[in-house]
VEXFI-642029 format. One line per field, with one value per residue (C-alpha): residue number from 0; residue in one letter; x, y, z. Coordinates in nm, 3 decimals. Example, Ala and Ser with C-alpha at 12.3 -4.5 7.8 and 13.67 -1.06 7.14 Angstrom:
2
num: c(0 1)
residuo: c(A S)
xx: c(1.230 1.367)
yy: c(-0.450 -0.106)
zz: c(0.780 0.714)
//
This chain:
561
num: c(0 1 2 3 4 5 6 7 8 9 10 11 12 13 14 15 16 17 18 19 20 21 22 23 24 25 26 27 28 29 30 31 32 33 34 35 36 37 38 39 40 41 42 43 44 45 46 47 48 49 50 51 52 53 54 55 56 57 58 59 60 61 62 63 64 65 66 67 68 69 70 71 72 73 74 75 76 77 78 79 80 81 82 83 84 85 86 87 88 89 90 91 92 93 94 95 96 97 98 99 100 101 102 103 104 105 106 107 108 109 110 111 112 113 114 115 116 117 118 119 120 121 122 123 124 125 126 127 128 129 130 131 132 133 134 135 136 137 138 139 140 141 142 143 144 145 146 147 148 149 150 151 152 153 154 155 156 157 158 159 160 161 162 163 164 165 166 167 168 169 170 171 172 173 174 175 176 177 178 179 180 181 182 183 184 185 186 187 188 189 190 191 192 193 194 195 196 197 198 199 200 201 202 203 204 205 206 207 208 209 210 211 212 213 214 215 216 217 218 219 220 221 222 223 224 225 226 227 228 229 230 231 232 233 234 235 236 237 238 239 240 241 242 243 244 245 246 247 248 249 250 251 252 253 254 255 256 257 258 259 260 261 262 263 264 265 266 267 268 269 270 271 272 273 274 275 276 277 278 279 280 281 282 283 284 285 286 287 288 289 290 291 292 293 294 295 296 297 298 299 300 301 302 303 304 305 306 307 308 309 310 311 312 313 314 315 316 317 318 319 320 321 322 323 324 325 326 327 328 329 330 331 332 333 334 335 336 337 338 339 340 341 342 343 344 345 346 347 348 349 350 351 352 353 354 355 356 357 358 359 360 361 362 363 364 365 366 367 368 369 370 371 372 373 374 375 376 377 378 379 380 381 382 383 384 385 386 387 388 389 390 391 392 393 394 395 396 397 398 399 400 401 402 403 404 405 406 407 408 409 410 411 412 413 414 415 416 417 418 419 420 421 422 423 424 425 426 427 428 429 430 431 432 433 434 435 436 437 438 439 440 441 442 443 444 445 446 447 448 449 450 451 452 453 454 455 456 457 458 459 460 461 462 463 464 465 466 467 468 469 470 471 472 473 474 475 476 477 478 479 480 481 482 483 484 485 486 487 488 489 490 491 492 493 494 495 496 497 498 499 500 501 502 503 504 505 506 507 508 509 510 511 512 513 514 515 516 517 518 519 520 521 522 523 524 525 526 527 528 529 530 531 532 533 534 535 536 537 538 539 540 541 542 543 544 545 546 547 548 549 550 551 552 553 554 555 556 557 558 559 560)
residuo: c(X X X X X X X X X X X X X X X X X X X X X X X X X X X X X X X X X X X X X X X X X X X X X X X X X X X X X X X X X X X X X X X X X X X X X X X X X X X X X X X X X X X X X X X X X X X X X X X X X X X X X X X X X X X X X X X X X X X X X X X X X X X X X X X X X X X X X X X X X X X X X X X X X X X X X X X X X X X X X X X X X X X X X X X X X X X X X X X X X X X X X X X X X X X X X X X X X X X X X X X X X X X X X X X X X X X X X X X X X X X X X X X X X X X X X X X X X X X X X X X X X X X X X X X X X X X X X X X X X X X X X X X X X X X X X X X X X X X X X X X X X X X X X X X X X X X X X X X X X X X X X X X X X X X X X X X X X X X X X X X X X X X X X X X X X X X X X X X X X X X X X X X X X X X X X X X X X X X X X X X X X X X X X X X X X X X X X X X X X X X X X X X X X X X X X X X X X X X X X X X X X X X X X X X X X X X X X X X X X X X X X X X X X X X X X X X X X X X X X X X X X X X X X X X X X X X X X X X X X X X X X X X X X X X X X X X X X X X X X X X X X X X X X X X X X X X X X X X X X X X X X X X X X X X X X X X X X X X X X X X X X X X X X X X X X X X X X X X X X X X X X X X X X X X X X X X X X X X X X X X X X)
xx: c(2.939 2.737 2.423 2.235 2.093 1.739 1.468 1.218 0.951 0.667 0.462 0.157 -0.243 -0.422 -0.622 -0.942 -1.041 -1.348 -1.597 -1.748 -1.388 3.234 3.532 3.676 3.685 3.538 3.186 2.924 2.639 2.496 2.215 2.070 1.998 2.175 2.010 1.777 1.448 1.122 1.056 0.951 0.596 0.336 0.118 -0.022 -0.320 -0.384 -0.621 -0.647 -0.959 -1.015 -1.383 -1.542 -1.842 -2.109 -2.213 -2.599 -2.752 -2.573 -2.226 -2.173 -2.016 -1.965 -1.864 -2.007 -2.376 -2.691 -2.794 -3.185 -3.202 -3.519 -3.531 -3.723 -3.968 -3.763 -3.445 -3.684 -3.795 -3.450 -3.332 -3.629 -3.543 -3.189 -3.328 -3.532 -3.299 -3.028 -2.988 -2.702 -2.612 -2.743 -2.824 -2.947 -2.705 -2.890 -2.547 -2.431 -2.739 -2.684 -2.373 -2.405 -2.679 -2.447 -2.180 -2.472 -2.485 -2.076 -1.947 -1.751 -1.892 -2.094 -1.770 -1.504 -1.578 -1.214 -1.099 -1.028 -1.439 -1.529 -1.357 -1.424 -1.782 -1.719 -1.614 -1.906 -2.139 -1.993 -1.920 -1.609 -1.579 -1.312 -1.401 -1.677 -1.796 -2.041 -2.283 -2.403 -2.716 -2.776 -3.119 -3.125 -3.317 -3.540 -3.850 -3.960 -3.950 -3.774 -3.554 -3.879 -4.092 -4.081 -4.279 -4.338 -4.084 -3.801 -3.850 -3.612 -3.286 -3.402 -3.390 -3.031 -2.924 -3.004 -2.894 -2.575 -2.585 -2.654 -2.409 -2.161 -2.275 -2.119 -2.026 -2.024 -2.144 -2.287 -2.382 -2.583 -2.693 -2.871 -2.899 -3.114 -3.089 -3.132 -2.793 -2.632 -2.968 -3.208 -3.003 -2.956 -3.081 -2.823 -2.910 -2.594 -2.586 -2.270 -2.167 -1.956 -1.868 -1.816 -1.521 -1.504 -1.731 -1.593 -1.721 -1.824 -1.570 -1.565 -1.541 -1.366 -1.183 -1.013 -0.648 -0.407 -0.686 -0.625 -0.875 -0.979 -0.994 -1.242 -1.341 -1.352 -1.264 -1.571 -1.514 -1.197 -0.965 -0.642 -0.367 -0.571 -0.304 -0.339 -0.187 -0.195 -0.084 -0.045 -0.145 0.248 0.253 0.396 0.317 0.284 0.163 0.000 0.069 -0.231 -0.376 -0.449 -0.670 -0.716 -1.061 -0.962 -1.021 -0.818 -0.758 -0.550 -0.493 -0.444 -0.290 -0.349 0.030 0.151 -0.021 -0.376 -0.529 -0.655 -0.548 -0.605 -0.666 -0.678 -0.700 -0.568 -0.604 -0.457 -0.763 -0.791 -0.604 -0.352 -0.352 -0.680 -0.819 -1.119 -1.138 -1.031 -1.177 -0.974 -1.054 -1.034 -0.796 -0.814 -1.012 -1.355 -1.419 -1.431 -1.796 -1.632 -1.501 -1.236 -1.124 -0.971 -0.989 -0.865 -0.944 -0.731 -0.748 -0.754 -0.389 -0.250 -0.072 -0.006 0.397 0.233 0.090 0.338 0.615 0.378 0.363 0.702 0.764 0.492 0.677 1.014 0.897 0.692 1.066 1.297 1.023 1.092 1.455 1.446 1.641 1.504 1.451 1.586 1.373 1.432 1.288 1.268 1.059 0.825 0.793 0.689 0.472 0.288 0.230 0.021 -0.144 -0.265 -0.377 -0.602 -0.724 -0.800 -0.957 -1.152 -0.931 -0.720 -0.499 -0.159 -0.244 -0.279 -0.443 -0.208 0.076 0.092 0.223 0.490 0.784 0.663 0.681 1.027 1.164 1.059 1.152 1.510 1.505 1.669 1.559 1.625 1.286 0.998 0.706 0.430 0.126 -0.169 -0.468 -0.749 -0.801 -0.868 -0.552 -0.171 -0.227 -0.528 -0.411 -0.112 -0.371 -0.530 -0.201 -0.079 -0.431 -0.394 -0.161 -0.058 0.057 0.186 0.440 0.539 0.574 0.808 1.023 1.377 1.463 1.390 1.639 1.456 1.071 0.902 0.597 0.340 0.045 -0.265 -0.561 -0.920 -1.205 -1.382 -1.671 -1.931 -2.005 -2.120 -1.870 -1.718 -1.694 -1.304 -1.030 -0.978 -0.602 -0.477 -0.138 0.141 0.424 0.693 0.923 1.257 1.591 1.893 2.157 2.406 2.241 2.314 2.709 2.929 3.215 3.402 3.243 3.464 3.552 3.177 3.087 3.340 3.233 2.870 2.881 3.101 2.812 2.521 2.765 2.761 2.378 2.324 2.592 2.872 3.239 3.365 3.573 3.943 3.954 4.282 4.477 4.639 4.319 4.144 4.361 4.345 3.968 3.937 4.160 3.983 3.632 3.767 3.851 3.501 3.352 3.565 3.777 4.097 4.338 4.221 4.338 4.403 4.401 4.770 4.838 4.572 4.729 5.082 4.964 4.773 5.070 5.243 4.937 4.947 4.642 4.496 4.197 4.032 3.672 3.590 3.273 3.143 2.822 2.657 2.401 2.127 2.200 2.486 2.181 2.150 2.535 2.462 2.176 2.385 2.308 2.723 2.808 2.649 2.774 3.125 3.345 3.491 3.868 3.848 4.080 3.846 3.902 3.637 3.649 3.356 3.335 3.087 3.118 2.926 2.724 2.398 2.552 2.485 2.800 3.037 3.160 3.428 3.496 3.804 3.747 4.038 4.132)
yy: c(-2.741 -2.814 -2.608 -2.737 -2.495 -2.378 -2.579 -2.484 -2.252 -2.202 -1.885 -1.778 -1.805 -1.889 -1.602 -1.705 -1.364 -1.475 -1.739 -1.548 -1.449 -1.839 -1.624 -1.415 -1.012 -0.705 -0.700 -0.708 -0.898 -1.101 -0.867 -1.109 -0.799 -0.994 -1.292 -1.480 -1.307 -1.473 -1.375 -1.032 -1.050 -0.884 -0.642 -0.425 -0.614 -0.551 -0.243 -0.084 0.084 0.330 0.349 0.538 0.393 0.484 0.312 0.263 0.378 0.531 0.362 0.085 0.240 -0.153 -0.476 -0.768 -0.597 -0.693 -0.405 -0.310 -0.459 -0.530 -0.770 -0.674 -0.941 -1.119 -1.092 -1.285 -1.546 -1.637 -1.650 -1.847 -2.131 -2.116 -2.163 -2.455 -2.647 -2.667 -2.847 -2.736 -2.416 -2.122 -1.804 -1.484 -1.149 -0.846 -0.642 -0.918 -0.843 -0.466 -0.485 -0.734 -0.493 -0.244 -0.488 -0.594 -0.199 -0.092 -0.446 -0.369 -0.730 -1.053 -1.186 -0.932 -0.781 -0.586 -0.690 -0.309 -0.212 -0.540 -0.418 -0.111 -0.238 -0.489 -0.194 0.022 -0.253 -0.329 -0.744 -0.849 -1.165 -1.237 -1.121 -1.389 -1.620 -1.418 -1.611 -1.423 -1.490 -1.197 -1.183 -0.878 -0.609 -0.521 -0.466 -0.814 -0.677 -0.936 -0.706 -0.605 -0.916 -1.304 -1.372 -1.693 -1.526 -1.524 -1.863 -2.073 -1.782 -1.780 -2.194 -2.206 -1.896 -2.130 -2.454 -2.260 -2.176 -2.528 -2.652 -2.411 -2.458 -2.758 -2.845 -2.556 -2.273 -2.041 -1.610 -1.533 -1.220 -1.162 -0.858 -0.825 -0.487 -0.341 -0.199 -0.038 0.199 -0.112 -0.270 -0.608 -0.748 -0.867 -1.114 -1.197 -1.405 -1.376 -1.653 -1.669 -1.940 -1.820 -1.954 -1.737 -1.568 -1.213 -0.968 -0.620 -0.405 -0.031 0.038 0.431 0.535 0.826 0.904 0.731 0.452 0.119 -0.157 -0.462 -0.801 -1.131 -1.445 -1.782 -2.009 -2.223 -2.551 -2.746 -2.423 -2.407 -2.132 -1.845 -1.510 -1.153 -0.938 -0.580 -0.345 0.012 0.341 0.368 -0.026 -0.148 -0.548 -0.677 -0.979 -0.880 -1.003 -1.199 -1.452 -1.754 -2.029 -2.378 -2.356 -2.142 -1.812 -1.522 -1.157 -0.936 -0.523 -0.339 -0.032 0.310 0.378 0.432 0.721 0.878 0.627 0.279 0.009 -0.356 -0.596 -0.987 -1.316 -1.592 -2.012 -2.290 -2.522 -2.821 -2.655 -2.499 -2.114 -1.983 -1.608 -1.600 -1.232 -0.948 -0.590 -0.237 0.018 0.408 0.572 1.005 0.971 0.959 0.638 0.806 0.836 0.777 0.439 0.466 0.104 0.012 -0.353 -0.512 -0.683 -0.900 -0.982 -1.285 -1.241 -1.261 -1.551 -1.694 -1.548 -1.202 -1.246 -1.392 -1.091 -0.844 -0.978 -1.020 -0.643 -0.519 -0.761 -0.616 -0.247 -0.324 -0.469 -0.224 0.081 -0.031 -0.067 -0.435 -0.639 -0.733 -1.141 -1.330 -1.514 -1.891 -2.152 -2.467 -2.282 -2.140 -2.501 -2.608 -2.288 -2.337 -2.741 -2.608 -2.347 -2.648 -2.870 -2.597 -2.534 -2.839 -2.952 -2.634 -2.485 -2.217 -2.345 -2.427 -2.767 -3.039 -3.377 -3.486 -3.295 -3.160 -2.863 -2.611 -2.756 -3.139 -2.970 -2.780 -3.150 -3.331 -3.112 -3.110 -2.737 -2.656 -2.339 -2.226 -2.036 -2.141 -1.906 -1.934 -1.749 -1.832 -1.630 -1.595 -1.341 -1.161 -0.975 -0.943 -0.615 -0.683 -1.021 -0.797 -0.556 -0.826 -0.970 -0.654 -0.598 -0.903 -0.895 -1.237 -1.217 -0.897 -1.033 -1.262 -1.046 -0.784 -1.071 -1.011 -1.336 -1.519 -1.470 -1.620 -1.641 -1.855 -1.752 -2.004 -1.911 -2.087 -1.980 -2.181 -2.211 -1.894 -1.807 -1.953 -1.952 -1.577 -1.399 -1.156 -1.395 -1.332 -1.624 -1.637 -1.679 -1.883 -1.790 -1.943 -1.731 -1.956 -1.767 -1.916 -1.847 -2.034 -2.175 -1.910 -1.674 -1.400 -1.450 -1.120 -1.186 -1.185 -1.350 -1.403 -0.983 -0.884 -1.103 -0.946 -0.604 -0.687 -0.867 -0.534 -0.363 -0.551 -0.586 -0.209 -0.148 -0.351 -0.138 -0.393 -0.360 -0.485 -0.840 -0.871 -1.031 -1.222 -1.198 -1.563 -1.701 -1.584 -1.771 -2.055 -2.079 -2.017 -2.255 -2.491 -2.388 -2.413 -2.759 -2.869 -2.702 -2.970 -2.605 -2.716 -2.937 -2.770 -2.811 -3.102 -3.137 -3.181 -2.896 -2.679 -2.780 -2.663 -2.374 -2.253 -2.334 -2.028 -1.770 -1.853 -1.908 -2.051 -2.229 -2.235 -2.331 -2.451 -2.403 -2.572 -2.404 -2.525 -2.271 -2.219 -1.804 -1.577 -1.406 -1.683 -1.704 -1.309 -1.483 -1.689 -1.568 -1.652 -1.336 -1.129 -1.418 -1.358 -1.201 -0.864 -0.977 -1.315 -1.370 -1.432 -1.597 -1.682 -1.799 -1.851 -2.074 -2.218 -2.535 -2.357 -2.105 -2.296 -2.480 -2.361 -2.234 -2.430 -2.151 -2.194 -1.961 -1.992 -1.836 -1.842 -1.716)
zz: c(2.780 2.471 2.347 2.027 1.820 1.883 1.771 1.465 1.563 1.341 1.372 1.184 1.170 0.869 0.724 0.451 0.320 0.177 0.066 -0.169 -0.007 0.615 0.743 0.490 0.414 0.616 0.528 0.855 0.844 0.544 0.365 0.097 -0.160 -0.453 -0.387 -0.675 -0.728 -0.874 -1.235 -1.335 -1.339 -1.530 -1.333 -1.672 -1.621 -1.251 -1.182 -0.898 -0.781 -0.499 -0.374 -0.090 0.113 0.445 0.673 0.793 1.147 1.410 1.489 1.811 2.108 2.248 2.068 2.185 2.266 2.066 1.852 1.683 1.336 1.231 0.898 0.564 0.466 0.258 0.455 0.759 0.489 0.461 0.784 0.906 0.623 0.705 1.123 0.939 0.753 1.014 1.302 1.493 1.704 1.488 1.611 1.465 1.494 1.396 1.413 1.169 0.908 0.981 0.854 0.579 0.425 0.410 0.257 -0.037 -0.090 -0.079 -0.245 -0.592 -0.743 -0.548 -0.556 -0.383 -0.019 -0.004 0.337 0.431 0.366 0.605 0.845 0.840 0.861 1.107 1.369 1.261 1.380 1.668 1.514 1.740 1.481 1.222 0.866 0.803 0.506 0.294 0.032 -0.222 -0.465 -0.757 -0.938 -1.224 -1.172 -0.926 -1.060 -0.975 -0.559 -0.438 -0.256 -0.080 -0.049 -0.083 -0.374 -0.567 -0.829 -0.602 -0.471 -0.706 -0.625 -0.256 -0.253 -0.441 -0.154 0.156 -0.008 -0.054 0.299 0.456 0.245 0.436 0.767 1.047 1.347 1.590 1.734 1.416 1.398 1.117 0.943 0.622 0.375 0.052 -0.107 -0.476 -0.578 -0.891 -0.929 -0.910 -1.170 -0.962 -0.641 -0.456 -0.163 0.105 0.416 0.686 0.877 1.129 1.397 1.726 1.869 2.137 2.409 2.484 2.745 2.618 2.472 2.383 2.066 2.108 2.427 2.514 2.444 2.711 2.801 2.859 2.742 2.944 2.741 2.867 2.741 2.678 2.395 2.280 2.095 2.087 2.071 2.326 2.406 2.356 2.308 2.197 1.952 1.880 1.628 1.724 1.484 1.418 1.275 1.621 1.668 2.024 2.177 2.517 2.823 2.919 3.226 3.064 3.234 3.233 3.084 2.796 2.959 2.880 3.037 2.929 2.952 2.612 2.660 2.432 2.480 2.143 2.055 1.953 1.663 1.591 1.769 1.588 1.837 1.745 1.967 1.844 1.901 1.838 1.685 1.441 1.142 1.344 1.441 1.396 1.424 1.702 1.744 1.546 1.649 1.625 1.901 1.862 2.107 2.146 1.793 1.642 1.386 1.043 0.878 0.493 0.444 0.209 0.048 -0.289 -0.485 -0.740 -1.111 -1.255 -1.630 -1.830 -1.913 -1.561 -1.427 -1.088 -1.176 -1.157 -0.876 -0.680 -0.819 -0.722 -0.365 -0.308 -0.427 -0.176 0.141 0.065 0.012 0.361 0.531 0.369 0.500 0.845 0.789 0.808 0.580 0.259 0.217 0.018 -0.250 -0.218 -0.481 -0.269 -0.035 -0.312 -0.486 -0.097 -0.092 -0.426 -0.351 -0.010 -0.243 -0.484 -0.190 -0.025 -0.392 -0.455 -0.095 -0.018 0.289 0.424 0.708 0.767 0.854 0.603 0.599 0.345 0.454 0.759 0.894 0.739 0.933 0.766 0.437 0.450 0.639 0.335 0.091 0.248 0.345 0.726 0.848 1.187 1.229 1.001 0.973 0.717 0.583 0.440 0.228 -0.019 -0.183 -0.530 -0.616 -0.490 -0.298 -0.155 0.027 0.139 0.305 0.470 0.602 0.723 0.928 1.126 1.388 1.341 0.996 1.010 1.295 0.982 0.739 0.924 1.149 1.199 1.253 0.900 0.582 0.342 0.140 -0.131 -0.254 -0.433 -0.573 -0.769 -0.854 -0.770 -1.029 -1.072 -0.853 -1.087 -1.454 -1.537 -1.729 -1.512 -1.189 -1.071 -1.018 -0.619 -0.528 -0.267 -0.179 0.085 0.223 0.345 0.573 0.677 0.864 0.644 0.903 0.960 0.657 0.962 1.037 0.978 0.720 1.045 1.275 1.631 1.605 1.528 1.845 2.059 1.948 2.022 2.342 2.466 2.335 2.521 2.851 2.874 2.785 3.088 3.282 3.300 3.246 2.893 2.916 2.854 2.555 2.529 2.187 2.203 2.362 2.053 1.809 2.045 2.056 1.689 1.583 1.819 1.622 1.304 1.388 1.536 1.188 0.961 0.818 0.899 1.157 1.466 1.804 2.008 2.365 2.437 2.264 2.389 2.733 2.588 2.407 2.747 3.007 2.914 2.941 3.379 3.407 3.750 3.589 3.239 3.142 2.779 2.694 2.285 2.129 1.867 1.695 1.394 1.364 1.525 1.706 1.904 1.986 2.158 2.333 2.580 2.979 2.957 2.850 3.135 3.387 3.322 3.554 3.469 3.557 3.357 3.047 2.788 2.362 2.145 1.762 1.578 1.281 0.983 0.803 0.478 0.381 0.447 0.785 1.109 1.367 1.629 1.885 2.122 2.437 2.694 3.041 3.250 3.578)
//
């Protein structure tokens, strides 16, 4: 029997944070703390600030339900020219513009809505949505009233606002909200529109439940979305993805349960549409807890002096310190995959997306394929953002990416990172950075330093976790099978078949089955439904062997009777 080795999988969503946003010694297994690290960056000139923020009105007790909003003067103008100038499927959302206003009020700059004060935001409103696009127009002052009124004065920054918008807007099914408020103690008026395509219809959902409770999920993908799924992250960091009933029509029901605990839970539904895994919900529910009053968020400014280097050090120190908090293993930094990273950095950059899937490339497992790389398990993010730690935050609150960051089944990362033209021409308008995590599995990065013994011990192990008797391993049927591997792996003569026969006619056996696996990892040698098939009185020899360090692994096993 032959198995090949598992094919790639590719796991991840895209995530756009803004618009505005070998057999040798004892050893067990291969940890890859020595391996090559990306070069010590600078992060002097990376400040972090810690902010604290309210939220308007009472807070939503459903998401999904219209809430009272009424618009200011000027915030109506706007909306009705936006309602004007468009043609397609555009609808008003006064929790939207609710929480928008607040945004115009709590935002450190025009340019940087911190992920964690959206989303905060987001849940105090009651918006279901993914964190949207926000388009900001700043006039100084206020004195002029155009926070309060649409006068002739305001015209020419109210024109450039919904050109700005149009300009954003396509095909699809479009939420707007709009906020005008003075801010900085009537130093500027800052005017900002949301948008956010729908791109999926869900039924009401409770914003806080009570401790214990479980939380019904419904709806139904809009535009050409398929394979809707949901993910959740518990209070304690736990990642799931939830069983769910998935129709034909792009319907989806699933049950999310309040079992980890008293806290938030971060729910997010995810699709597969034209740029590959794409974010159509993302909501947290309170379980046993009140929603905090005081938002509590922190940014970040990056100076002239820092480089894309710094950036991408400073995320790879905040992934491993993530991994190595959890007791996972640390990754491994790999260069091919950052050069493959940074070139998807440069062509979202320089193309105006976030996604995973390319025009001119394709998708992550294209990339590593022409770039020679053979990974197992492929997973990749995607972000933009305004500083290292930030982007982390926003990977870490999305179920999706978070599943990426903390897998146990990749090795390996590359990091590339570039940074897109500043926001516009005023003097303090930040750099946004788009940044690509490539995650990979090297063949065989996982093998033991001795590799048939650490199976043995660990099949014994899962055989009695499952309440069945350990095997008899056979001492000469171990050599036999290894030297049988080693053979298959190019390591040495091996074993031919008239010998084998020889070798075996002294052990008096009845009947012997040979079974050949080929694999990507030694996890998924442990995977085989063999193991738990085999009888309790069968004579059993395995040998494991790897061509090189970067090769994947031929197994042999003897069963004989």
């Amino acid at each position: 029997m032959t198995r090949r080795p598992r094919p790639w999988r590719l796991a991840g969503a895209s995530l756009a944070l803004l618009i505005c946003a070998a057999l040798g010694c004892d050893g067990g297994p291969h940890t890859p703390t020595a391996a090559p690290s990306p070069s010590q960056g600078n992060t002097r000139h990376i400040r972090e600030i810690e902010a604290v923020a309210h939220a308007s009105g009472s807070p939503a007790q459903t998401y999904g339900v219209d809430r009272a909003h009424p618009l200011s003067e000027v915030e109506q103008a706007i909306l009705s020219a936006i309602e004007d100038g468009f043609r397609g499927d555009l609808t008003h959302d006064p929790a939207l513009s609710a929480m928008v206003g607040d945004l115009a009020l709590a935002s450190p700059s025009r340019f940087d809505m911190p992920p964690t004060l959206l989303d905060a935001l987001l849940a105090w409103h009651g918006v279901p949505d993914p964190q949207p696009a926000v388009v900001v127009v700043e006039l100084q002052g206020s004195d002029h009233g155009c926070d309060r009124a649409a006068k002739p004065d305001c015209q020419e920054a109210l024109d450039a606002l919904v050109d700005e918008v149009l300009s954003a807007l396509g095909k699809g099914r479009w939420r707007v909200g709009v906020g005008v408020e003075a801010v900085e103690g009537g130093a500027r008026t800052r005017m900002m529109v949301a948008l956010v395509e729908r791109a999926i219809e869900l039924e009401p959902i409770p914003v806080t439940v009570g401790g214990g409770a479980q939380i019904e999920v419904r709806g139904k993908l809009l535009g050409r979305r398929a394979k809707p799924r949901i993910e959740r992250v518990d209070p304690k960091g736990g990642w799931a993805r939830l069983p769910s009933v998935v129709g034909s029509d792009g319907s989806i029901q699933a049950v999310v349960p309040c079992d980890a605990g008293d806290g938030a839970y971060q729910v997010e539904v995810l699709a597969d549409g034209k740029l590959g895994p794409e974010v159509v919900a993302n909501f947290r529910v309170f379980c046993g807890v009140e929603r905090p009053s005081e938002i509590r968020f922190g940014y970040e400014r990056l100076g002239p002096q820092v480089t894309s280097a710094d950036i991408v050090r400073s995320n790879f120190d905040l992934l491993n310190e993530l991994r190595e908090a959890r007791g996972l293993p640390i990754l491994a930094w790999d260069e091919g995959a950052a050069m493959v990273a940074k070139a998807h950095s440069e062509d979202m950059a320089a193309n105006g997306f976030v996604g995973h899937v390319s025009p001119k490339t394709g998708d992550a497992s294209a990339r590593f394929s022409r770039a020679g790389i053979v990974g197992t398990v492929v997973r990749e993010n995607v972000a933009r953002g305004y500083g290292p730690k930030g982007i982390h935050e926003s990977l870490m609150n999305s179920p999706g990416h978070r599943a990426n960051l903390v897998a146990a089944d990749v090795t390996h990362v590359g990091i590339g990172v570039v940074f897109g033209e500043p926001e516009s021409t005023a003097a303090d308008a930040p750099r946004p950075v788009f940044l690509t995590q490539n995650f990979y599995a090297k063949a065989g990065a996982d093998v033991p330093s001795k590799p048939s013994s650490a199976l043995r011990d660990r099949v014994d192990d899962q055989r009695e976790a499952a309440g069945l008797p350990a095997l008899r391993w056979d001492a000469k049927m171990n050599k036999l099978a290894q030297r049988r591997a080693d053979g298959a792996a190019g390591l040495g003569p091996g074993l031919d078949d008239d010998e084998l026969r020889e070798q075996l006619s002294s052990l008096g056996l009845g009947a012997l089955e040979q079974h050949q696996v080929g694999a990507g990892s030694f996890e998924d040698l442990l995977a085989l439904d063999l193991w738990a098939a085999l009888a309790a009185d069968a004579r059993v020899g395995v040998g494991v062997a790897q061509a090189g360090a970067d090769q994947g692994l031929v197994m042999v096993i003897f069963v004989g009777r």
